[in-house]
N, C-alpha and C positions, 0 to 999 in steps of 0.2 A: 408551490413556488417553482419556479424553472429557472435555468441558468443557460449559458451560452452552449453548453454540451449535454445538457440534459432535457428531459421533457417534463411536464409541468405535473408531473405525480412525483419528480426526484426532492429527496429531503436534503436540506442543509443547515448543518447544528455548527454553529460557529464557537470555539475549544481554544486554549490556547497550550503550548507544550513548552515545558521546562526543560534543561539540557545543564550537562556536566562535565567537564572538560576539568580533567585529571593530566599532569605531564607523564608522557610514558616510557617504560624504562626500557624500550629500544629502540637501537641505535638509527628504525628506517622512519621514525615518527619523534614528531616534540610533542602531540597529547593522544588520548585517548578520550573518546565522546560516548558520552552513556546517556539519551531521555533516561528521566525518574519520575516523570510526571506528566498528567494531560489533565487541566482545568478547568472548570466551564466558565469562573468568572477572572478575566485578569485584568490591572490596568493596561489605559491605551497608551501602551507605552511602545518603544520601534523593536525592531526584533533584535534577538542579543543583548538587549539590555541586562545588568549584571544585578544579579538579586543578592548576591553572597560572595565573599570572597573568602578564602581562607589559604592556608601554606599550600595545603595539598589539594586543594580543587577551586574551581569557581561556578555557580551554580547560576543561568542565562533563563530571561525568558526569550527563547529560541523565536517565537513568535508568534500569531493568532494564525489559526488556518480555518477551513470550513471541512468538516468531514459530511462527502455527499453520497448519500446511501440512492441508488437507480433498482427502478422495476425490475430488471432484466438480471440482477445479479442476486437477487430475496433465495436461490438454493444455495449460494455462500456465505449469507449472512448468518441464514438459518442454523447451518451446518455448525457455525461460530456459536453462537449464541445456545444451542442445545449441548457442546460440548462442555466438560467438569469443570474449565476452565476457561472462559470466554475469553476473550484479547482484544487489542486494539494494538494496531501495527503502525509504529511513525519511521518514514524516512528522513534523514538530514543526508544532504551532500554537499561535497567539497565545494566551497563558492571562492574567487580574490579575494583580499582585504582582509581585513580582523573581524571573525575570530575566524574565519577561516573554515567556517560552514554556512550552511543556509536549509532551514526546514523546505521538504520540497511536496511531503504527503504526509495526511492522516488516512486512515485506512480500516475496515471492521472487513473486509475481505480475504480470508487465506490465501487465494489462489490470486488474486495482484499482490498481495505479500511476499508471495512466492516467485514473484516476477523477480521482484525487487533482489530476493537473497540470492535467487540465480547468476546476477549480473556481477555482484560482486563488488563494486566500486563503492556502493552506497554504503554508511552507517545504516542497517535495519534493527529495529528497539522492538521489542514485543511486550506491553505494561497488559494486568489483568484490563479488564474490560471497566471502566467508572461505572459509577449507580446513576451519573446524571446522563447516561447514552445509551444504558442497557434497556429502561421503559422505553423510548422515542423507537431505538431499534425494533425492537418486538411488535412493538403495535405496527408501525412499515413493513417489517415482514408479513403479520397478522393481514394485514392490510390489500397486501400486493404479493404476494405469492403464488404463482400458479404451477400444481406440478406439472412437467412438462416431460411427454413419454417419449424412450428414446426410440427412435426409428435405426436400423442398420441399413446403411445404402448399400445396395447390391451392383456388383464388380461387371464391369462390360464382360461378357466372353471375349476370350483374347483367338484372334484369327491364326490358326495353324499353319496356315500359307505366308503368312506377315513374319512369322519367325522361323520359315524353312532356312537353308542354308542359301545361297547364291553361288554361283561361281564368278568370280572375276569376267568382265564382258557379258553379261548378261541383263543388258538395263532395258529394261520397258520402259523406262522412264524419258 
């Protein structure tokens, strides 16, 4: 299957991810947003829709995304998936309106993961890895993985003339 940014060996597993909105007890936030959940089957229902209500929390399906696994990134996948603890990484970001996020990535990539917790602005979730993404994973890695050896590029020599000193009025130029 291919898509508008991918090439036609990229996978895409269509997931939907649940979300928890707690109010929170300081003073620079009115909640607190926690994923607890990524599911393969959910109804078609719009994002945000409100699963659970309760005093202290309200429990969202945040909404359907596609998580798309590319060729070119099978030694982060790997990495993931050979780890004690596999993962799956979702972002939500701040969006207008109620409730006042928006799912913006699903992710099986450490290292875009890590994009993400870099930046700082985003809620990032880290849930274990599901049993319905962890077979599709594997076999695409299995699949498409090439190791690829690293090369060191080698540094120009730097011209000992180019960093003498100059004197003021001295321009060849």
């Amino acid at each position: 299957m291919s898509d508008a940014f991918g090439t036609p060996d990229t996978l895409r597993i269509g997931l939907a991810v649940v979300a928890e909105r707690r109010p929170a007890t300081s003073p620079w936030a009115d909640w607190v947003w926690r994923v607890v959940d990524v599911i393969e089957h959910a109804p078609d229902t719009p994002p945000w829709t409100v699963l659970r209500q309760e005093p202290s929390r309200t429990l969202f399906l945040a909404g359907h995304a596609v998580l798309s696994l590319h060729p070119t990134d099978t030694d982060n996948y790997r990495q993931n998936l050979h780890s004690d603890d596999p993962r799956v990484w979702v972002v939500l970001r701040d969006a207008p309106g109620e409730p006042g996020m928006a799912l913006h990535l699903v992710t099986l990539d450490p290292g875009e993961a890590h994009l993400y917790a870099d930046v700082g602005n985003d809620t990032l979730e880290s849930l274990p890895l599901p049993a319905f993404l962890m077979g599709p994973a594997q076999r695409f890695v299995a699949t498409h993985h090439k190791e690829r050896s690293f090369h060191k590029r080698r540094r120009d020599r730097a011209d000992p003339e180019a960093l003498a000193r100059r004197r003021p009025g001295d321009d060849d130029a």
